[in-house]
Structures are given as C-alpha cells and as structure tokens.
N, C-alpha and C positions, 0 to 999 in steps of 0.2 A: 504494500500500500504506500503511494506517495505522500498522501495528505493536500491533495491538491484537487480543485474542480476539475471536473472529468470535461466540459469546456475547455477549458487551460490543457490538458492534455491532448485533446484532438487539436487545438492552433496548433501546438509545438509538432506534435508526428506528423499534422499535414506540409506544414514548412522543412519536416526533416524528407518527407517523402519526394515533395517539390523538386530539390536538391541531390537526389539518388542515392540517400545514404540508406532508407530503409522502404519495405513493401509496408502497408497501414492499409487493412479492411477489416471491418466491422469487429474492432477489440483486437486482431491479430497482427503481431508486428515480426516483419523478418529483417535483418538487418542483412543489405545488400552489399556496404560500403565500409568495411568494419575500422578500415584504417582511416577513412573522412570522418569516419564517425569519432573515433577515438584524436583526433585533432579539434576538434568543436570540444570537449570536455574539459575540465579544468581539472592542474593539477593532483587532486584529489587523488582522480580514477588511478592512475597509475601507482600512488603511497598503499589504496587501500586492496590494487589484485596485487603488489607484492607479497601484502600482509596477509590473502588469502592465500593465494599459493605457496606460501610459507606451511600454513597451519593448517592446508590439508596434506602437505607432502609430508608430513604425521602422520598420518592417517594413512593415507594411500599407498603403497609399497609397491613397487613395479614390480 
C-alpha cells in the first residue's frame, strides 16, 4: 500500500506509461524500461535493494 489516492496513482503510471518505461491496464503494471525506470528514482532505490539483497543472501543459499 502506498498511502496515496489511487487518482494520484493512475496521473503518475499514465505519464510513466507515456514515456515507455512501463505497460498500465486496468490495476496491472509491467515495467518495460527497467533501466529508465530506475534513473527517474531517487537515490533511495539503490541504498534500500542493496540492503535487501544483503538480507536475503541470508536466506537464500545458491
């Protein structure tokens, strides 16, 4: 859950859709552009899948 009007959600995925970075139909989103995509994000993204890839490679064992 975002915490955010589901209005406010359909502007943003139609403007990401616009732009080629994802597919958006009715509730269903496929990300088409993973690398455009991941440039529009803010530094965040990147601190918080290292910290996840971290702590499932605990988990997960090859």
């Amino acid at each position: 859950m975002l915490g955010v009007r589901r209005e406010s959600v359909s502007i943003v995925a139609g403007r990401m859709q616009e732009d080629g970075l994802i597919d958006y139909k009715r509730g269903h989103i496929t990300v088409v552009d993973r690398p455009g995509l991941e440039e529009r994000v803010c530094e965040c993204y990147a601190v918080v899948k290292r910290e996840t890839d971290r702590l499932l490679s605990d988990i997960v064992q090859p």
